[in-house]
VOVOMAR-236094 format. One record per residue: residue number from 1; x, y, z of N, C-alpha, C in turn. Coordinates in steps of 0.02 Angstrom, whole numbers. Layout:
// VOVOMAR-236094
n:n_c1:n_c2:n_c3:ca_c1:ca_c2:ca_c3:c_c1:c_c2:c_c3
NUM:X:Y:Z:X:Y:Z:X:Y:Z .
...
This chain:
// VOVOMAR-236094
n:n_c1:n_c2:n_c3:ca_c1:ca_c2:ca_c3:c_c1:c_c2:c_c3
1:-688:8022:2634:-659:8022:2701:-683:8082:2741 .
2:-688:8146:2711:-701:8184:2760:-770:8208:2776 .
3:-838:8166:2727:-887:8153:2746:-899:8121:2798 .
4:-859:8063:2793:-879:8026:2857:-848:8046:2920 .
5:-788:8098:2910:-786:8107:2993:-807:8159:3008 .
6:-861:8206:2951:-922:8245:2976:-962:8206:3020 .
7:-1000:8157:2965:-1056:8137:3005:-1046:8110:3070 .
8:-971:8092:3074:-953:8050:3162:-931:8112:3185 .
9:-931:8178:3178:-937:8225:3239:-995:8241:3249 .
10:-1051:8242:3196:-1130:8257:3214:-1141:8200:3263 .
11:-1132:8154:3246:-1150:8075:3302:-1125:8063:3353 .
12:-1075:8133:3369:-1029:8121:3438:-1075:8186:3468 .
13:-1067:8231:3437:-1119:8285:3465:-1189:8285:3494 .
14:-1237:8236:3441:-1292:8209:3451:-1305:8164:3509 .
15:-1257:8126:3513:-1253:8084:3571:-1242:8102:3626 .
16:-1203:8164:3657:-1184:8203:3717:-1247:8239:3738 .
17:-1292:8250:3686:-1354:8308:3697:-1347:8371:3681 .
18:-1286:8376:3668:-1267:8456:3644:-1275:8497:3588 .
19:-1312:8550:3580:-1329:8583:3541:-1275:8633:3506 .
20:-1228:8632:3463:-1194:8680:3440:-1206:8745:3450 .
21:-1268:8779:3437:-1307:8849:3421:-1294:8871:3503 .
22:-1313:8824:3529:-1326:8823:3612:-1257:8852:3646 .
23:-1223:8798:3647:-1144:8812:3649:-1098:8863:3644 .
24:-1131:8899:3579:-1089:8966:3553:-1136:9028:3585 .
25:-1213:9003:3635:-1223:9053:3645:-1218:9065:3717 .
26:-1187:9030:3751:-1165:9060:3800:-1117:9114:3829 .
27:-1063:9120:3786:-1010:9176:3813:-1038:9241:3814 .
28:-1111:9238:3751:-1135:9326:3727:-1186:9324:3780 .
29:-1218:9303:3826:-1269:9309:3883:-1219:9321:3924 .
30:-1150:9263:3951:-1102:9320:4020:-1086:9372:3994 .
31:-1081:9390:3933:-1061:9468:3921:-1098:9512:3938 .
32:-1162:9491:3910:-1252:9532:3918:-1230:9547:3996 .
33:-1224:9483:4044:-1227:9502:4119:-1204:9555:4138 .
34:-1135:9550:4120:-1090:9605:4134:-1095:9673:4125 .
35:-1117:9681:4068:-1114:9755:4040:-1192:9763:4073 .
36:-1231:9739:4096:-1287:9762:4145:-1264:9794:4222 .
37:-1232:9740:4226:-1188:9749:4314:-1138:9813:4295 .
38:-1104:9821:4246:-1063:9878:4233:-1109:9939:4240 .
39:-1160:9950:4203:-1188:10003:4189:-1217:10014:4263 .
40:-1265:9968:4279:-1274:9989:4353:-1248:10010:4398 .
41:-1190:9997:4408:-1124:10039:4457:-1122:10108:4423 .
42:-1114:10126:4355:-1095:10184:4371:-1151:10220:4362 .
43:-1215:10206:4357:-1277:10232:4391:-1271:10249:4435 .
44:-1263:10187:4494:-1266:10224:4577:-1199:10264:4590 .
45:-1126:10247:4550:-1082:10318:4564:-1121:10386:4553 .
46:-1145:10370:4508:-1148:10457:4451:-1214:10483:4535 .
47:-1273:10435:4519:-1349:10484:4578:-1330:10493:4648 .
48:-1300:10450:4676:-1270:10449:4734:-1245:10527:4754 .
49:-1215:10554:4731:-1170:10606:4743:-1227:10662:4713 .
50:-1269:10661:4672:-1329:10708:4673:-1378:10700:4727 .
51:-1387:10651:4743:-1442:10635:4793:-1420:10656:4858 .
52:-1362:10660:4882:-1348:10663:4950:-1337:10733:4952 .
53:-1311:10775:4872:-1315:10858:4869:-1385:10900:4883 .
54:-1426:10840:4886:-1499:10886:4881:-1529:10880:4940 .
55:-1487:10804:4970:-1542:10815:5036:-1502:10855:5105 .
56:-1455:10848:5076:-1372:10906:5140:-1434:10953:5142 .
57:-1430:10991:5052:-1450:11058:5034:-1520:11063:5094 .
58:-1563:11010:5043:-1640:11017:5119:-1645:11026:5192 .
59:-1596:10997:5198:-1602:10988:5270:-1553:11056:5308 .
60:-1486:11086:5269:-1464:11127:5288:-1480:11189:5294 .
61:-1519:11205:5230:-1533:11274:5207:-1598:11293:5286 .
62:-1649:11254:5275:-1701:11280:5357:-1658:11303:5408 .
63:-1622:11275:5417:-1542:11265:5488:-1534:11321:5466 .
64:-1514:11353:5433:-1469:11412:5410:-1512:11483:5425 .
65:-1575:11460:5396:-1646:11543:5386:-1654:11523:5448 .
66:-1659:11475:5491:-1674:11490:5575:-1624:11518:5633 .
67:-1550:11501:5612:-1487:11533:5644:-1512:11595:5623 .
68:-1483:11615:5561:-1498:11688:5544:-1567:11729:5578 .
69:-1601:11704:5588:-1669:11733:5624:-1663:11744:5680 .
70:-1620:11691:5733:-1616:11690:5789:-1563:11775:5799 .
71:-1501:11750:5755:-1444:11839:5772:-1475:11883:5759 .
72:-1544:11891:5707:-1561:11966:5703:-1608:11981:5773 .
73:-1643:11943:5813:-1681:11954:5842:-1623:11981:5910 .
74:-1573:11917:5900:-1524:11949:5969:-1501:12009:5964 .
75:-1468:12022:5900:-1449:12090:5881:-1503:12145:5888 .
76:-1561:12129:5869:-1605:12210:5906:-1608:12219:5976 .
77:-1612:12158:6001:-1627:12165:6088:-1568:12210:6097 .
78:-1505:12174:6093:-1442:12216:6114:-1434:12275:6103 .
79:-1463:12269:6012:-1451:12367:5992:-1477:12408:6027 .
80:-1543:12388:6087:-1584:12433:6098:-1576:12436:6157 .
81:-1551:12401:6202:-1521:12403:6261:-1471:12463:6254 .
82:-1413:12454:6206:-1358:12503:6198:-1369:12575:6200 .
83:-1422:12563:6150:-1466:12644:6152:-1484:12686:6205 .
84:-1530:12621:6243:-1569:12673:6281:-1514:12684:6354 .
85:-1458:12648:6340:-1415:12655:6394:-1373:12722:6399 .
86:-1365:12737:6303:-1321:12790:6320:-1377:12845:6331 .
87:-1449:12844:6307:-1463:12891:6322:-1492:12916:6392 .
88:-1491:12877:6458:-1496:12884:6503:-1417:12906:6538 .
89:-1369:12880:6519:-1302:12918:6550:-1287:12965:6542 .
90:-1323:13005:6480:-1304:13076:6481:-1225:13077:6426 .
91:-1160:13085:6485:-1117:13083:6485:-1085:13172:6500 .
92:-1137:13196:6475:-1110:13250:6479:-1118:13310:6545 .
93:-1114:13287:6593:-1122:13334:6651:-1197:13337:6689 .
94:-1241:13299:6683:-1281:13276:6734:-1335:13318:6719 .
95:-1350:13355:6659:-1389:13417:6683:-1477:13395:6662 .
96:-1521:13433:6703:-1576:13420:6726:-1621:13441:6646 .
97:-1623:13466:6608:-1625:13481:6533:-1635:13428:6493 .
98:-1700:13425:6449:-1695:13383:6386:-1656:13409:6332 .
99:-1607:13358:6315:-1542:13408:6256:-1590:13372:6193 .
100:-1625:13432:6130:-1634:13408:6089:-1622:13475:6047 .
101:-1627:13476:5981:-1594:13561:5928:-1632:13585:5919 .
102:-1678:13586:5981:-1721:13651:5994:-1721:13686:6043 .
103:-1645:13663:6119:-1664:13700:6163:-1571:13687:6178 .
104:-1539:13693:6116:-1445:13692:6106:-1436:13774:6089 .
105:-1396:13784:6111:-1372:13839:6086:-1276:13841:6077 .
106:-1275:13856:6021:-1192:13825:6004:-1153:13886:6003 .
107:-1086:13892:6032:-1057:13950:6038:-998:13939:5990 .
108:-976:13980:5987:-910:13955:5935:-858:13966:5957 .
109:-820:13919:5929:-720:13902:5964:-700:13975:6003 .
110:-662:13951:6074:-632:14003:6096:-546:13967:6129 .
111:-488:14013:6123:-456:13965:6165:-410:14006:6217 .
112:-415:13988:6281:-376:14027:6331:-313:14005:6365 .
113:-302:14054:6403:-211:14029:6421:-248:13992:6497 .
114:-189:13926:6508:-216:13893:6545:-161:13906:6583 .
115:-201:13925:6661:-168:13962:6725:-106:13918:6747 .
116:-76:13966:6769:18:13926:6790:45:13901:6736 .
117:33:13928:6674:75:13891:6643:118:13941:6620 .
118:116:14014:6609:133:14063:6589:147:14056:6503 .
119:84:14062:6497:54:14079:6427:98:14016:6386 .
120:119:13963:6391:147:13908:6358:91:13848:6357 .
121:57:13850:6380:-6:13806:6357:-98:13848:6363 .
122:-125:13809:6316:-195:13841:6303:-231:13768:6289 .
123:-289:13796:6306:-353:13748:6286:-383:13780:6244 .
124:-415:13754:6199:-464:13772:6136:-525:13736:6164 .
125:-588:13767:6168:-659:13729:6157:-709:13783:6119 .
126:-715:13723:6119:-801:13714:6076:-860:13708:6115 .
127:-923:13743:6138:-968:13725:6194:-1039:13751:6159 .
128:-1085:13690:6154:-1140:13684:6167:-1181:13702:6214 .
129:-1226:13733:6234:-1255:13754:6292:-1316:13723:6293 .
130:-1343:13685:6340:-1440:13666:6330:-1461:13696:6377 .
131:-1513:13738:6362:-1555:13785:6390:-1639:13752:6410 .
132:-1637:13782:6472:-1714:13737:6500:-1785:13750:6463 .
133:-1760:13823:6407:-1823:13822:6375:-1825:13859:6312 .
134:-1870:13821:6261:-1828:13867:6191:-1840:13925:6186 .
135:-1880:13972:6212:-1870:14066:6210:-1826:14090:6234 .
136:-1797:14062:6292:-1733:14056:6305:-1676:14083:6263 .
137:-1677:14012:6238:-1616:13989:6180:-1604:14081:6137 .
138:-1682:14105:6087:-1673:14129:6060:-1671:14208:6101 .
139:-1684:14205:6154:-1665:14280:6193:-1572:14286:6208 .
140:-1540:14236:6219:-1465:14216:6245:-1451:14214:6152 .
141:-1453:14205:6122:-1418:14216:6051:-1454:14268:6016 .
142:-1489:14346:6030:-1483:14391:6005:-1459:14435:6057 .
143:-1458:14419:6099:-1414:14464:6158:-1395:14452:6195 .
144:-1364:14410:6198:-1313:14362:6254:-1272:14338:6226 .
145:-1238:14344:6170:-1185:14284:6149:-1109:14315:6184 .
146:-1090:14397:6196:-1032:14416:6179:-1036:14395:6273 .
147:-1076:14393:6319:-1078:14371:6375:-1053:14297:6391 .
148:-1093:14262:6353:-1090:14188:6348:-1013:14163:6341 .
149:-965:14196:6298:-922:14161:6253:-877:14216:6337 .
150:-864:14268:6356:-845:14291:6404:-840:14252:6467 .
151:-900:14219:6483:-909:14164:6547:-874:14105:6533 .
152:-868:14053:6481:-842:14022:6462:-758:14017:6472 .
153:-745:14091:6454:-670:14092:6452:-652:14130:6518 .
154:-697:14145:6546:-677:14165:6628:-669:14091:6681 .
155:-717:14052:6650:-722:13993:6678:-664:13948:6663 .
156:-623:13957:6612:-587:13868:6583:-513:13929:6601 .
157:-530:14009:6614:-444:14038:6609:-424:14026:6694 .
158:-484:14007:6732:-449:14005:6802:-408:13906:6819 .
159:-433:13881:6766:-420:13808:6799:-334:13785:6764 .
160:-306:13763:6813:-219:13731:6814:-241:13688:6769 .
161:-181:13658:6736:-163:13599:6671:-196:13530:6729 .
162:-186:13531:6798:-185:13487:6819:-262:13467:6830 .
163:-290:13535:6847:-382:13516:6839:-425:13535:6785 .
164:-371:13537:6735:-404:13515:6662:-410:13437:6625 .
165:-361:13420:6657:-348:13367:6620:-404:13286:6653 .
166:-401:13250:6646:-450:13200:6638:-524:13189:6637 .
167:-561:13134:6656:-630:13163:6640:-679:13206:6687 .
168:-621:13191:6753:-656:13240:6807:-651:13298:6813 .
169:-586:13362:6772:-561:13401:6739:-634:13434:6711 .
170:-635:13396:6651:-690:13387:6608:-761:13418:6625 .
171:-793:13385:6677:-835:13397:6711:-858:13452:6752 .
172:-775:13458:6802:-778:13508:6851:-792:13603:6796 .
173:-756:13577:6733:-752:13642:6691:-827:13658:6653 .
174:-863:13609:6646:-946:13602:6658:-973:13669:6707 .
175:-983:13626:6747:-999:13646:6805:-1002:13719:6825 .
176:-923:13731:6799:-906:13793:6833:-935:13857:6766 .
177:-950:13833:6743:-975:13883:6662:-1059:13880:6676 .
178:-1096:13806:6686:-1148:13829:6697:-1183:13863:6774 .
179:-1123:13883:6813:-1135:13917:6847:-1110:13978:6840 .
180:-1072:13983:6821:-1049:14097:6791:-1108:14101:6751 .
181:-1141:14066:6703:-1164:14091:6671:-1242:14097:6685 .
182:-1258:14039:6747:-1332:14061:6764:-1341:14110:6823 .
183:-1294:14126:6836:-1272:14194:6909:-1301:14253:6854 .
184:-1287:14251:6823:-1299:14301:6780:-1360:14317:6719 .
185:-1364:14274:6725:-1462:14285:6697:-1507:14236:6715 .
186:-1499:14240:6791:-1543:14203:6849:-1603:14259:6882 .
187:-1571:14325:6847:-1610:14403:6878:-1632:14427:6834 .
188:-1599:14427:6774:-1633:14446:6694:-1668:14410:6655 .
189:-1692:14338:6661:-1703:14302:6599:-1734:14247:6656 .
190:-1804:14222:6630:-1841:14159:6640:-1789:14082:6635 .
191:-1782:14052:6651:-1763:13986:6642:-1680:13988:6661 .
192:-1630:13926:6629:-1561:13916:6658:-1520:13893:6590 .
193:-1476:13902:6606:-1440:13833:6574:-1443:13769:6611 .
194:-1442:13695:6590:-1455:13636:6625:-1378:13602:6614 .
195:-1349:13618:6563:-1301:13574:6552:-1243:13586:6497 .
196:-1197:13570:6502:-1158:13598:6410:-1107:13533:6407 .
197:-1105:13546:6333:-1078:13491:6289:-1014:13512:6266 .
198:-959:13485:6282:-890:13492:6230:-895:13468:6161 .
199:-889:13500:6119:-880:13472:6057:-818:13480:6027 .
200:-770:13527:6055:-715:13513:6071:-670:13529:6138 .
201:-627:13472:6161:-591:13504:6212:-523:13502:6207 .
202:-477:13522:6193:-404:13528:6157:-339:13562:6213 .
203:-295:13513:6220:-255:13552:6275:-185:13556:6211 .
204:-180:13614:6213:-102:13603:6183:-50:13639:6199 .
């Protein structure tokens, strides 16, 4: 009996056209499909996200060395504008003199009673002198200093708190020093003073 209802499933099989072997091999080829289509996705996840890191990178990094090129070039123009601006303003009292530390002559701190106040306020300075010529310089600092530092404080002991104080203060107390002091070796001595520098000016 159970020969024969072998051979009548081979004869039912045979007759349809269907191949057993055939049959069982279809589910393992949609699998094959799949795990192809699987793997390929996470191919293009995984390069995707490298590929688009490299070409940002290419394309950004030139962008970047050409900005940067452009601020250093702006930055010198400006720096050098700044420069040559302050060194045309001077700032310090207008004087006709190239100031360089060969034609400075530096006096040291003095501080006087500042007029009307009755001896309750003083100024302290510090003054630089630029001289129109360096033999000058060294004739006024072996025999001129106890003069120098004298004019100075004849000059800053006549001025009120009120025309000491701001930058016109400032100036006017300039002024009035390099003139005591070129009255006075305008008859003895070749050349001038041109100009002087506070290096300090202190009201207290």
């Amino acid at each position: 009996m159970a020969d024969e209802k072998a051979e009548k499933t081979v004869d039912v099989d045979e007759k349809d056209g269907k191949d057993p072997q055939a049959a069982a091999g279809q589910p393992k080829g949609a699998k094959l499909g799949m795990f192809v289509v699987v793997i390929f996705g996470l191919l293009v996840m995984t390069l995707t996200p490298v590929i688009t890191f490299f070409v940002v990178k290419a394309v950004a990094v030139p962008q970047a060395v050409s900005e940067a090129g452009g601020h250093k070039e702006a930055k010198a123009e400006g720096g050098g504008g700044g420069h040559g601006a302050k060194k045309e303003g001077g700032g310090h009292g207008g004087g006709e003199g190239k100031a360089d530390s060969s034609n400075i002559l530096s006096l040291k701190s003095v501080m006087v009673n500042i007029a009307d106040t009755k001896s309750t306020r003083v100024l302290r300075l510090e003054v630089h002198l630029v001289v129109s010529d360096v033999e000058l310089v060294g004739e006024l600092k072996n025999n001129y200093m106890s003069m120098l530092l004298d004019r100075v404080m004849f000059a800053a002991s006549r001025k009120t708190l009120d025309e000491l104080e701001g930058p016109q203060g400032r100036e006017s107390l300039k002024r009035d020093i390099i003139g005591e002091i070129n009255s006075i070796i305008k008859n003895k001595l070749a050349g001038a003073i041109t100009d002087v520098y506070f290096v300090e000016y202190l009201i207290q």
